[in-house]
PyMOL CGO cylinders between C-alpha atoms (Angstrom):
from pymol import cmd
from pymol.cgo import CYLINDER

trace = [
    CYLINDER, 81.89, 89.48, 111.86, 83.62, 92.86, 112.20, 0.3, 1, 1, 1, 1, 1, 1,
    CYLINDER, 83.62, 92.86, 112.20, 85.07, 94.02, 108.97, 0.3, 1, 1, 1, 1, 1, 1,
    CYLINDER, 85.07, 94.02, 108.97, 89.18, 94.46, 110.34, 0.3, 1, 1, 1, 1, 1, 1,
    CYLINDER, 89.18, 94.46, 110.34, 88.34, 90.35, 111.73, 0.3, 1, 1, 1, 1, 1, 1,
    CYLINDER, 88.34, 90.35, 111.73, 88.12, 89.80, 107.76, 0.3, 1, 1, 1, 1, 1, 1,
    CYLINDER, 88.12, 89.80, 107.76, 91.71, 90.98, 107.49, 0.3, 1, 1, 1, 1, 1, 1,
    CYLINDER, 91.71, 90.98, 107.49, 94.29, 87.83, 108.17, 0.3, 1, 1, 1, 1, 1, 1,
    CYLINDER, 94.29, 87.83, 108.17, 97.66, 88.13, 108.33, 0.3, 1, 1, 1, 1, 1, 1,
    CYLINDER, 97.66, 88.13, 108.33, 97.88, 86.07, 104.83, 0.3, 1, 1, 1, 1, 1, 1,
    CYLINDER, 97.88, 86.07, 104.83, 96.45, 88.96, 102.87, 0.3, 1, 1, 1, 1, 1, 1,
    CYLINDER, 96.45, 88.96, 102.87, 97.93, 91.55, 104.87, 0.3, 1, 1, 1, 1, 1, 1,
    CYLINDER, 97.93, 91.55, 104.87, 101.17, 90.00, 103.42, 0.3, 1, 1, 1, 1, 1, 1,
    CYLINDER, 101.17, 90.00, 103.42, 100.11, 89.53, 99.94, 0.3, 1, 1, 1, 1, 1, 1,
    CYLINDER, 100.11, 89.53, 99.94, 98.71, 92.90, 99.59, 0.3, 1, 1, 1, 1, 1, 1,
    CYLINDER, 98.71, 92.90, 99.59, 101.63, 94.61, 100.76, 0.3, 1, 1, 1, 1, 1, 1,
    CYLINDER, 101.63, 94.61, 100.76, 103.93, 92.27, 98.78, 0.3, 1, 1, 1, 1, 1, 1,
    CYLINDER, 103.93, 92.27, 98.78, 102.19, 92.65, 95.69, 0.3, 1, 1, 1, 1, 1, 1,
    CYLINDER, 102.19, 92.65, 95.69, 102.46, 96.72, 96.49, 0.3, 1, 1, 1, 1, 1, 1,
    CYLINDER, 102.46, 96.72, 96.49, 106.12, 96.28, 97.08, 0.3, 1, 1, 1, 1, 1, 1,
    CYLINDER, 106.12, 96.28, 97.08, 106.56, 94.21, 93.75, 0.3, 1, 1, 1, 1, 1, 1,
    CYLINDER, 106.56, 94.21, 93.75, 104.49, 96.60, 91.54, 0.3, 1, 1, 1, 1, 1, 1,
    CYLINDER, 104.49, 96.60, 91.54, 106.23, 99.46, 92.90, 0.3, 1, 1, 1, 1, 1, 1,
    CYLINDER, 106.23, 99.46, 92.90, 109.51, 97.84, 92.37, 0.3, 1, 1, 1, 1, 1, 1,
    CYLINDER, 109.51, 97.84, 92.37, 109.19, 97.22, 88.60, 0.3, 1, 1, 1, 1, 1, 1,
    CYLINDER, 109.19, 97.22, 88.60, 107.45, 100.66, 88.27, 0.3, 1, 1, 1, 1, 1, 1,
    CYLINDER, 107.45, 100.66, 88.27, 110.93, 102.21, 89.83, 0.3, 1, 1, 1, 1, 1, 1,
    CYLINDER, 110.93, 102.21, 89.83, 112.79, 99.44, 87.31, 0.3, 1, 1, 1, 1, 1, 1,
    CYLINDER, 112.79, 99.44, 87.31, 110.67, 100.57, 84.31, 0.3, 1, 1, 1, 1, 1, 1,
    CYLINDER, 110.67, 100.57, 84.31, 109.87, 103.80, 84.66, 0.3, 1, 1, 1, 1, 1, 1,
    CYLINDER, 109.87, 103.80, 84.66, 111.90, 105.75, 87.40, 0.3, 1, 1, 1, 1, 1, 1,
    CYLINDER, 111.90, 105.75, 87.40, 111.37, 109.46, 86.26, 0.3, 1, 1, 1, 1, 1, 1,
    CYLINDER, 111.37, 109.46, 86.26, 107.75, 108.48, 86.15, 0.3, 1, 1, 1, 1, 1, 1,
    CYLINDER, 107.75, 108.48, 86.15, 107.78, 107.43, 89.48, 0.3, 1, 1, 1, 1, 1, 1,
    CYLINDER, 107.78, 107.43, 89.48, 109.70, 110.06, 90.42, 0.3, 1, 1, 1, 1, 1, 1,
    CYLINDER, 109.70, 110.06, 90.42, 107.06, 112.98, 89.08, 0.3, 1, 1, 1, 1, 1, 1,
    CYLINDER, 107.06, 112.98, 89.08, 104.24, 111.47, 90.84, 0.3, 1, 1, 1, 1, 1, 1,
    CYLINDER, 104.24, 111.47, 90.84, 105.35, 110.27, 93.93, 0.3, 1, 1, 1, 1, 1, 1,
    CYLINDER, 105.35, 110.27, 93.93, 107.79, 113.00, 94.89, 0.3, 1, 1, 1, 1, 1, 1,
    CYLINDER, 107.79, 113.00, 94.89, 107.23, 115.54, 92.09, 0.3, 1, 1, 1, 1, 1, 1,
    CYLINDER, 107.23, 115.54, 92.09, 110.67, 115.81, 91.02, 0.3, 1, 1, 1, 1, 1, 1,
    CYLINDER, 110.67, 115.81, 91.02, 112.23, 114.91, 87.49, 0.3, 1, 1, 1, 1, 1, 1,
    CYLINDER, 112.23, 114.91, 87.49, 114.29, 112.16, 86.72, 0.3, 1, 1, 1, 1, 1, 1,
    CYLINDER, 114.29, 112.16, 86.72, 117.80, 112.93, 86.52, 0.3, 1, 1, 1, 1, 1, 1,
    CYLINDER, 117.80, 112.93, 86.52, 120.50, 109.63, 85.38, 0.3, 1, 1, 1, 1, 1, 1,
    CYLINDER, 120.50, 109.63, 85.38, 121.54, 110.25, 88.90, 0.3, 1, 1, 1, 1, 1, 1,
    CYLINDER, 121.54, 110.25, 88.90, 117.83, 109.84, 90.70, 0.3, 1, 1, 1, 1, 1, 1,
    CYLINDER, 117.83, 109.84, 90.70, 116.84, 107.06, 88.17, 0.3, 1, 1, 1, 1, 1, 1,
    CYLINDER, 116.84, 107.06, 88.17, 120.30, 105.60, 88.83, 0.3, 1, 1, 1, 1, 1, 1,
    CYLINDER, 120.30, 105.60, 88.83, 118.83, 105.14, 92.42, 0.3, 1, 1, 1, 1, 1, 1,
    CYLINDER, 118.83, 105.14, 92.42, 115.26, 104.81, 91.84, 0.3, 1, 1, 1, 1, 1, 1,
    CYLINDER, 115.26, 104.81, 91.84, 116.48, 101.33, 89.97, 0.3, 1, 1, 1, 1, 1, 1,
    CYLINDER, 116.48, 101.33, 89.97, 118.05, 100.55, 93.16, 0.3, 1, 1, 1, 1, 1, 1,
    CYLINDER, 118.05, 100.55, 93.16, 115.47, 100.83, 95.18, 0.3, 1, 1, 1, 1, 1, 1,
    CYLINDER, 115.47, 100.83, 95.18, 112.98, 99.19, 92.84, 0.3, 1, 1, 1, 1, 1, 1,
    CYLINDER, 112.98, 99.19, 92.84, 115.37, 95.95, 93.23, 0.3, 1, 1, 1, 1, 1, 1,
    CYLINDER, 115.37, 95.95, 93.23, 115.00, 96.39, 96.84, 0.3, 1, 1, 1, 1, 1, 1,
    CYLINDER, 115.00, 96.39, 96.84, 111.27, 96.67, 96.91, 0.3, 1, 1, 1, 1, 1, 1,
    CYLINDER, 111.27, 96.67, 96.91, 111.66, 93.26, 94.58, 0.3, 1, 1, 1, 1, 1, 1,
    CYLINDER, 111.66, 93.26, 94.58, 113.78, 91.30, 96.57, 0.3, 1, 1, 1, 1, 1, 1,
    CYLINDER, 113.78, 91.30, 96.57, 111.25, 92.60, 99.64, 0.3, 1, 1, 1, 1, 1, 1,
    CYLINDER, 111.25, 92.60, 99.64, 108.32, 91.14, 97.66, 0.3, 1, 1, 1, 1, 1, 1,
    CYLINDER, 108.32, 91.14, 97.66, 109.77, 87.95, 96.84, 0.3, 1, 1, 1, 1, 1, 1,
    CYLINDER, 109.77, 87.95, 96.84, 110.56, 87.30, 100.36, 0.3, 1, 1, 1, 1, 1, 1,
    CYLINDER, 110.56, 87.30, 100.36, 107.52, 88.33, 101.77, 0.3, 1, 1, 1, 1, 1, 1,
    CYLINDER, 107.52, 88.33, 101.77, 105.56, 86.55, 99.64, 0.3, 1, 1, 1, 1, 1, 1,
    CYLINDER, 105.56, 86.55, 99.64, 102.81, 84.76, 101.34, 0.3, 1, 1, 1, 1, 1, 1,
    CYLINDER, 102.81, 84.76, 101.34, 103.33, 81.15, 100.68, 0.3, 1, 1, 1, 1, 1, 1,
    CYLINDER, 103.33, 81.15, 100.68, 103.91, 80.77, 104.36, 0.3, 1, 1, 1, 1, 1, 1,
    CYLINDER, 103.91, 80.77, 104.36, 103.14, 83.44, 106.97, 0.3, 1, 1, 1, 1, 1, 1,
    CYLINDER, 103.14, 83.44, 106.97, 106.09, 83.66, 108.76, 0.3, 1, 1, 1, 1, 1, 1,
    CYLINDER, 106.09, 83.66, 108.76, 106.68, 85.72, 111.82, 0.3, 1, 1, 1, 1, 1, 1,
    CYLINDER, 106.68, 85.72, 111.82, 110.28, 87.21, 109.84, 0.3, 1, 1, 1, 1, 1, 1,
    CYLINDER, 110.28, 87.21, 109.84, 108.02, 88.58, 107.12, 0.3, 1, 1, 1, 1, 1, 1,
    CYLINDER, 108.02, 88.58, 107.12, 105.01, 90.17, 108.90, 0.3, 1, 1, 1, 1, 1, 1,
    CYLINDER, 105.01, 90.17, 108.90, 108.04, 91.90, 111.06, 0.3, 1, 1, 1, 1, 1, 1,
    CYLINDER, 108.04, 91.90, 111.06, 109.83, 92.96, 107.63, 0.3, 1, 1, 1, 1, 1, 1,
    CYLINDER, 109.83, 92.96, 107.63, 106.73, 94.60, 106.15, 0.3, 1, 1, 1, 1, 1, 1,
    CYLINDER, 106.73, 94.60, 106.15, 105.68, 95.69, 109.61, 0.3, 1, 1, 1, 1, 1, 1,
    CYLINDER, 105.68, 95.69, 109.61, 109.32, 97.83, 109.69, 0.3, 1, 1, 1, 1, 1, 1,
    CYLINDER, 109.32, 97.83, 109.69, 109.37, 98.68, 106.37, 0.3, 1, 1, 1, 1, 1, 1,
    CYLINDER, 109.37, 98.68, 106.37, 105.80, 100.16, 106.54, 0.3, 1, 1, 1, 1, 1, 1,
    CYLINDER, 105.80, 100.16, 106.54, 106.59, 101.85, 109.51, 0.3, 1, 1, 1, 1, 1, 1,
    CYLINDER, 106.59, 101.85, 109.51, 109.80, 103.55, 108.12, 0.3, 1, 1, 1, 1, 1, 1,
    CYLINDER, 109.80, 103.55, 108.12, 108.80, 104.47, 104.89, 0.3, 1, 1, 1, 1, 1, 1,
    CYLINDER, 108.80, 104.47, 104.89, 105.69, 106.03, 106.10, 0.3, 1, 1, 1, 1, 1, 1,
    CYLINDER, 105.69, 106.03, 106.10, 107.51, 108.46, 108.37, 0.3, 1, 1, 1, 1, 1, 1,
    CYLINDER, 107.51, 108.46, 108.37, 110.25, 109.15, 106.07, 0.3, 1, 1, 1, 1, 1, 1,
    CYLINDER, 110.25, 109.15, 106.07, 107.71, 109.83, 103.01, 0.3, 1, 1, 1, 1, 1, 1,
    CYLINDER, 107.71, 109.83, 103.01, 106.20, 111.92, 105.31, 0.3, 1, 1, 1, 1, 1, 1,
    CYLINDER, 106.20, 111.92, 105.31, 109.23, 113.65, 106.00, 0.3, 1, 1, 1, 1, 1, 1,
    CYLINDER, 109.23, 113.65, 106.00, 110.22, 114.34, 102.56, 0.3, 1, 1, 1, 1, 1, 1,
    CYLINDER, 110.22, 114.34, 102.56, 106.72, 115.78, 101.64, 0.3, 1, 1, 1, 1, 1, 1,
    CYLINDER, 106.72, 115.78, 101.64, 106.81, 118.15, 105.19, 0.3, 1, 1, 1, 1, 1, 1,
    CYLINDER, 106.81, 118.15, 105.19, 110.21, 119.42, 104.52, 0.3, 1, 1, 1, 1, 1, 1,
    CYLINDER, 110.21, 119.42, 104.52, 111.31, 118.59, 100.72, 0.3, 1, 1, 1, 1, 1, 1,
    CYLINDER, 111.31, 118.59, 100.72, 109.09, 117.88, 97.68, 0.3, 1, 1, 1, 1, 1, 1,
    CYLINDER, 109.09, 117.88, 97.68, 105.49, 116.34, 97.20, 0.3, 1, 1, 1, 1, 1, 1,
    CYLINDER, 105.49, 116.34, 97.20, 103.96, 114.47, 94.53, 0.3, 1, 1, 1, 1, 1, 1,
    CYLINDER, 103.96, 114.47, 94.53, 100.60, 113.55, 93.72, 0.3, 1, 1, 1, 1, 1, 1,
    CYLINDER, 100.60, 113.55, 93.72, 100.95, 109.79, 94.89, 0.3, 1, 1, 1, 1, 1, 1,
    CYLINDER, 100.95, 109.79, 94.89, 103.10, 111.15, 98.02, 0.3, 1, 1, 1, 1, 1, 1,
    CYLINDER, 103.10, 111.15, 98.02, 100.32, 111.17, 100.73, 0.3, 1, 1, 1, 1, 1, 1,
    CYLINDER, 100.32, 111.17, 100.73, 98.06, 108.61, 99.36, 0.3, 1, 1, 1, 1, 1, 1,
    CYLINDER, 98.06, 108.61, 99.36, 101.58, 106.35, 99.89, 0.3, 1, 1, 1, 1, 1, 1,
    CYLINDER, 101.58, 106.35, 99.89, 102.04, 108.24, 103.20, 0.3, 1, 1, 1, 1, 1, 1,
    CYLINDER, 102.04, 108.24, 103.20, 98.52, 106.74, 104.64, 0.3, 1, 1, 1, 1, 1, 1,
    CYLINDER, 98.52, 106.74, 104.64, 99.00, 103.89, 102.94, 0.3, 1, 1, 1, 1, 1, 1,
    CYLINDER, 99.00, 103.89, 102.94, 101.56, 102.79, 104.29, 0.3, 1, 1, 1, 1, 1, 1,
    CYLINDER, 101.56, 102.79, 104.29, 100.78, 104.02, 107.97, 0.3, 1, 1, 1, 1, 1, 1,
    CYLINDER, 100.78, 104.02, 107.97, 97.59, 101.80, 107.77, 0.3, 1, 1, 1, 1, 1, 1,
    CYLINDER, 97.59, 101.80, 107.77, 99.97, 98.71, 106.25, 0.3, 1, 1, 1, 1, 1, 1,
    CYLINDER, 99.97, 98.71, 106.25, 101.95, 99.55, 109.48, 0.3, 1, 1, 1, 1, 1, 1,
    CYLINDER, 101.95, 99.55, 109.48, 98.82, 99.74, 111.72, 0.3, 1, 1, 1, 1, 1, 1,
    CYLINDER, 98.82, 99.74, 111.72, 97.08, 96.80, 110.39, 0.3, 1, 1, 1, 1, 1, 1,
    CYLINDER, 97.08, 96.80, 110.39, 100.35, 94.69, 110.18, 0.3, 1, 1, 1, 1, 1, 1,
    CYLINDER, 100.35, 94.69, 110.18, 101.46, 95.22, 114.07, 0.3, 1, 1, 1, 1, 1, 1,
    CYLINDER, 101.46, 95.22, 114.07, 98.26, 94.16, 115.50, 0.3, 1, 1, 1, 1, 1, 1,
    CYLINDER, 98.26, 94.16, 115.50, 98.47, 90.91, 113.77, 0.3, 1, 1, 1, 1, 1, 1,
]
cmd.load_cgo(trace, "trace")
C-alpha cells in the first residue's frame, strides 16, 4: 500500500479539525502568545481583541468539521480554509512580520490544502 493511500478523508478531517480547535483555544487563552510565535508581533488589547475572534472562528470551524460524518460541505470548508490561510500567512510573512511557527503553519497548511483537494 502506498503511504498517501493510508490517508482517508476521515483523518484528513480530524487532523485538521483538531488543528483548528487547538489553535482556536490557544488564540482564546493565550492570544499575545500566539501572536509572538506565529507572527512575531506583541499582543496589544487591540490584536488580542481580534486574536479571540478568530480563535472562536477556528472553534466553530472545528466543531463543524468534526468528523463524525465525512461530508462533502466539510472536506470543501477545510479544503478553502487551508487554501486561504496558507496564501495569506504566506503573505504576511513575505511582506509584513514572521514568527517562528509562521512557515511551519505556511506548509502546513498548503499540504492540508493539497492532501484535502485530491480526496
Amino acid at each position: 500500500m502506498k503511504p498517501l493511500q493510508a490517508i482517508t478523508r476521515h483523518n484528513l478531517l480530524l487532523l485538521a479539525a483538531v488543528v483548528e480547535l487547538g489553535t482556536g483555544l490557544a488564540l482564546l487563552l493565550g492570544p499575545g502568545l500566539v501572536s509572538h510565535w506565529l507572527l512575531g508581533i506583541a499582543g496589544t488589547d487591540l490584536t488580542n481583541l481580534f486574536a479571540r475572534f478568530f480563535g472562536v472562528a477556528l472553534l466553530a470551524l472545528g466543531i463543524a468539521c468534526w468528523p463524525a460524518t465525512t461530508s462533502t460541505a466539510a472536506i470543501r470548508a477545510m479544503l478553502v480554509y487551508n487554501g486561504a490561510i496558507a496564501l495569506y500567512l504566506a503573505y504576511v510573512g513575505l511582506f509584513i512580520s514572521s514568527g517562528v511557527l509562521l512557515w511551519p503553519a505556511v506548509l502546513f497548511h498548503a499540504v492540508m490544502t493539497a492532501l484535502l483537494f485530491r480526496r
